[in-house]
C-alpha positions in Angstrom: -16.3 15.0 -12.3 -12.3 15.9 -12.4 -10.2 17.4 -9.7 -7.2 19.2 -10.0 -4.4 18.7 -7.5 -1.0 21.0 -7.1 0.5 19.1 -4.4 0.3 15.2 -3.2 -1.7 13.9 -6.5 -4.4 11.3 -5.4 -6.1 8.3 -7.0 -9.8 7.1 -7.2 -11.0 10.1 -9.1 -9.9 11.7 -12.3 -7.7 14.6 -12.1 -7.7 17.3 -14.7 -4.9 18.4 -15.6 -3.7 22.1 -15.8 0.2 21.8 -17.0 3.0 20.1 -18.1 4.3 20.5 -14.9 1.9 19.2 -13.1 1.5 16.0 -15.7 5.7 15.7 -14.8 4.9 15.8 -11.2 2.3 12.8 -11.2 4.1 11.2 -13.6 7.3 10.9 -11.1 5.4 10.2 -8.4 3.4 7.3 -10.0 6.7 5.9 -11.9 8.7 6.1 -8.0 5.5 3.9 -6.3 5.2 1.7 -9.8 1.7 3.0 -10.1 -0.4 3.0 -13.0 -1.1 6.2 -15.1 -4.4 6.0 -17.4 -4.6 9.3 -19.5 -7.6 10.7 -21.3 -7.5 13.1 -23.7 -10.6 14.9 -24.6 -11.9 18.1 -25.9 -14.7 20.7 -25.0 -16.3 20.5 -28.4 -16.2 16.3 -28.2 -19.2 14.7 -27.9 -17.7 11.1 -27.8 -15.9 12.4 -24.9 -18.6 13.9 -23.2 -20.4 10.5 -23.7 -17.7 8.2 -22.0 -16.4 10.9 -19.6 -18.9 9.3 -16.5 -17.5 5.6 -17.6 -14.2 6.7 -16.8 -15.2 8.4 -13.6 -16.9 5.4 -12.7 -13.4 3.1 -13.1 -11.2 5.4 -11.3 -13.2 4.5 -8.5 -13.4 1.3 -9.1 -9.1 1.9 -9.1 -7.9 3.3 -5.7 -4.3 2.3 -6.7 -4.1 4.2 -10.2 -3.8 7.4 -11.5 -6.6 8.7 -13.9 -5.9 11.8 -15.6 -7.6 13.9 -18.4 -6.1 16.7 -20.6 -7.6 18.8 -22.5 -6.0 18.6 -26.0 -6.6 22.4 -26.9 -5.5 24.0 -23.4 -2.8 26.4 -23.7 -0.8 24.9 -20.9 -1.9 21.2 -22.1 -1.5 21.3 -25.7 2.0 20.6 -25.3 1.0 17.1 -23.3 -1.2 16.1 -26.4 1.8 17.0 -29.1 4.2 14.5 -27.4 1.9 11.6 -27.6 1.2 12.0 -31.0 -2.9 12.4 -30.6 -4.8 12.6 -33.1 -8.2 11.6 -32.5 -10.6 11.9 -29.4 -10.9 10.4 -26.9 -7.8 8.9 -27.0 -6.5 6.8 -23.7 -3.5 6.8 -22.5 -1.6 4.5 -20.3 1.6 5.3 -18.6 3.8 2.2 -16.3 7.1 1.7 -15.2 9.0 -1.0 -17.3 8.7 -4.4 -15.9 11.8 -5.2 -13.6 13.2 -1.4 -14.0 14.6 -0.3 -10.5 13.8 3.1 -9.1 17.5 4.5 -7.8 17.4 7.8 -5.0 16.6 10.9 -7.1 15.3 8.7 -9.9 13.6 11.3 -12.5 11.9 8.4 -14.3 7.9 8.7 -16.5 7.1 5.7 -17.5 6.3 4.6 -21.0 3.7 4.3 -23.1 1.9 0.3 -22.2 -1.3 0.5 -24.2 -3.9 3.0 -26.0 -7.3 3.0 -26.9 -9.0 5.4 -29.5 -12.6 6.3 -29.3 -16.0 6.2 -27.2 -15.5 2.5 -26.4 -16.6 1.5 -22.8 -15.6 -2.2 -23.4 -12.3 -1.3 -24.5 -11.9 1.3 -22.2 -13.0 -1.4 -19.0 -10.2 -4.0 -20.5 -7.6 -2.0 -21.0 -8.2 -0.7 -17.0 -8.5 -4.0 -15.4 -5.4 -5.3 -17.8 -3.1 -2.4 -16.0 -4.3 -0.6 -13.2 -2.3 -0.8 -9.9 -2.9 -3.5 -7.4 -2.5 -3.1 -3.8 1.2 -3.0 -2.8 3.2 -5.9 -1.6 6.7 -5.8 -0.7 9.5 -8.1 -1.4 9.8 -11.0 -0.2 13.0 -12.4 -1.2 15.8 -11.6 1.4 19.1 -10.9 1.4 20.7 -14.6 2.1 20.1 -17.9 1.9 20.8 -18.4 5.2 17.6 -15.6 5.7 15.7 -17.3 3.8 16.0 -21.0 5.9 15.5 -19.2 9.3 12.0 -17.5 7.5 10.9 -20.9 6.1 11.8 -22.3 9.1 9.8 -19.8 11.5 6.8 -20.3 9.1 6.8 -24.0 9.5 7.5 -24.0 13.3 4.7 -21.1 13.5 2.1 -23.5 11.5 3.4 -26.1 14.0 1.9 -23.2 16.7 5.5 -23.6 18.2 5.6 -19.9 18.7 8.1 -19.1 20.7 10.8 -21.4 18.3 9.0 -18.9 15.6 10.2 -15.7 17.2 13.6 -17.4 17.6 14.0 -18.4 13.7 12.6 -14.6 12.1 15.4 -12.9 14.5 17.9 -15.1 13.2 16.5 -14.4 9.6 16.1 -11.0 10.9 19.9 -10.3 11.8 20.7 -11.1 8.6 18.1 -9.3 6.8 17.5 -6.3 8.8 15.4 -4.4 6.0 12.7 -6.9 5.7 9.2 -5.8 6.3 8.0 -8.8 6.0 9.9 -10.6 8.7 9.4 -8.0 11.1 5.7 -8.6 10.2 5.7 -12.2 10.6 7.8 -11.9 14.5 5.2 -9.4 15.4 2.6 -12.3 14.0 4.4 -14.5 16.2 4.6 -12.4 19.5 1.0 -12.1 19.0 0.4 -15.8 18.2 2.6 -16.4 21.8 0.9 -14.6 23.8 -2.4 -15.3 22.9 -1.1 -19.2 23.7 -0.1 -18.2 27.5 2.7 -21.0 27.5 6.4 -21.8 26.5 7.4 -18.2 28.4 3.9 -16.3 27.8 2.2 -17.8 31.2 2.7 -14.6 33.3 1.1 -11.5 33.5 4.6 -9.9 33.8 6.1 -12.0 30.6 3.1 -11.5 28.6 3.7 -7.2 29.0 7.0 -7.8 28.2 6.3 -9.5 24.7 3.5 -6.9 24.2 6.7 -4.7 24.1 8.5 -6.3 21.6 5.2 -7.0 19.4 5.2 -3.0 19.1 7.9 -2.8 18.9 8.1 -4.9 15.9 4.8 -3.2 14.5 6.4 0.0 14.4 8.9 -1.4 12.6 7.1 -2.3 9.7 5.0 0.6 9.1 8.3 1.9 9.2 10.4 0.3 6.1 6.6 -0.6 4.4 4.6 2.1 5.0 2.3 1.3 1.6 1.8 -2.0 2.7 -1.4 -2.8 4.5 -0.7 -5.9 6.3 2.2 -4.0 8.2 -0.4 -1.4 9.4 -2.6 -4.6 10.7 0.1 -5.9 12.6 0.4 -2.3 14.5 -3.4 -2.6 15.4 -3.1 -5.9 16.5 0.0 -4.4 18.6 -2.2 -1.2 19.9 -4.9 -3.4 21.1 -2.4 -5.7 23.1 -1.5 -2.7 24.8 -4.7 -1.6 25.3 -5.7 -4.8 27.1 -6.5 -4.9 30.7 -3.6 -7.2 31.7 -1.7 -4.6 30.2 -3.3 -1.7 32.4 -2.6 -3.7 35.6 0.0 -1.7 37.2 -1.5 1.7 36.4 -4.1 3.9 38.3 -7.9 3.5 37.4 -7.7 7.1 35.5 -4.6 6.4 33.9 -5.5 2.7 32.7 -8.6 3.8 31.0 -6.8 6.9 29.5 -4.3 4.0 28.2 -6.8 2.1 26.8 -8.9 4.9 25.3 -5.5 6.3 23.5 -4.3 2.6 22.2 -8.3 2.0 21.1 -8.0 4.9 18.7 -4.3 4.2 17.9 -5.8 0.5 16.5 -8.4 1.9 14.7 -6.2 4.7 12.7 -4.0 1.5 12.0 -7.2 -0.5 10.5 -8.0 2.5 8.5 -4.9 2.8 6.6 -4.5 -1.0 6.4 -8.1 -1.3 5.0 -7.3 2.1 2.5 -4.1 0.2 1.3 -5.2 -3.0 1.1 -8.7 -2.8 -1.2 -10.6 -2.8 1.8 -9.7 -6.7 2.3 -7.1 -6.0 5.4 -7.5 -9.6 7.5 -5.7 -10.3 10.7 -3.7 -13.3 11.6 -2.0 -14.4 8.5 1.7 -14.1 8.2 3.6 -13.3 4.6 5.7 -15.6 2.7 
């Protein structure tokens, strides 16, 4: 079954669409967030498109990262839609991606081109051509802006494989100073805080020291959902930061009310984090693994 959407367009089911407008619109949004657009056109009287209309609905929600449309080629407010890719027969698929290595700018008014297409009833064809381009989970860049960042990051991976945690912290702010816009070393430090006080030594072996790194791991979690907020590994190192909080060593200094109000609220705060790592991520969100 197709929805229709007139404001944030979402994925995982087929939307039907009701104008050009609203084709534009997801067609922006999708090319902006390099996300796949798979278009069917169909038509009442179609049997062919009644037949494989349930195998499409079944691969969008195989798909949580791609956009399934379907436009009805004799709508007075689609008809247009159908025109401008030239179609002819139905069903006919559709799909829709950003060129490979094209740049989004601000304001970028971009929709994609035309990938692939698939003409008929064929559920085979249909399943390859889905699996060939639909949308994977997003990841965000990893190269940085130096060489010099890229040294100190290799170097805080190595040192944090070597469980020398606190040297870690030490080489991703270095990377981080000159790279400041890098999700992923803001992930990686707030990997690291973790990692450190988990270990209780070099600096962590106090109740006192430990808060204070606690601090700067949520800090650094914040951060990330921040400059990444599609990325699902940012939104695991938040949880892990909320349940640090949430700790008892953490609730120390604070009334018996108030600690267990504390840990109620960062509980809940970790969970919401999970959620939208697990919704972002495929449902395969894991903790403890820092990005390259």
């Amino acid at each position: 079954m197709a929805t229709s959407t007139q404001s944030k367009p979402v994925t995982g089911v087929p939307i039907e669409i009701s104008s050009v407008s609203e084709w534009n619109s997801i067609l922006r949004h999708a090319y902006a967030n390099n996300q796949t657009v798979i278009a069917d056109f169909h038509a009442e009287w179609c049997q062919p498109c009644k037949v494989i209309a349930p195998v499409y609905t079944n691969l969008a929600s195989q798909q949580p990262f791609t956009y399934f449309l379907r436009v009805d080629v004799d709508g007075n407010r689609t008809r247009p839609i159908a025109a401008k890719y030239s179609i002819s027969a139905m069903p006919t698929f559709v799909v829709i991606k950003r060129p490979p290595g094209e740049e989004v700018t601000e304001n970028e008014t971009g929709k994609g081109v035309v990938v692939d297409r698939l003409q008929g009833a064929d559920a085979p064809g249909l399943a390859r051509i889905t699996n060939t381009h639909a949308s994977r989970a997003y990841t965000p860049p990893s190269t940085l802006q130096t060489r010099e960042a890229e040294k100190s990051k290799d170097i805080g991976n190595d040192l944090f494989k070597k469980r020398q945690y606190a040297a870690a912290v030490d080489a991703y702010s270095k990377a981080i100073a000159l790279s400041p816009n890098s999700g992923v070393l803001y992930a990686n430090r707030a990997l690291a805080y973790y990692k450190w006080i988990q270990y209780n030594r070099d600096g962590a072996d106090s109740p006192e020291a430990r808060n204070a790194l606690r601090v700067k791991q949520m800090e650094d979690g914040l951060k990330v959902t921040k400059l990444e907020e599609r990325w699902g590994k940012g939104w695991v190192r938040l949880a892990e930061a909320f349940l640090e909080a949430g700790c008892e060593e953490s609730m120390l200094d604070m009334a018996i009310g108030q600690g267990l109000e504390g840990q109620r609220h960062n509980l809940k705060a970790a969970e919401e984090a999970l959620t939208s790592a697990v919704g972002l991520s495929e449902g395969k969100a894991k903790a403890g693994k820092f990005h390259v």
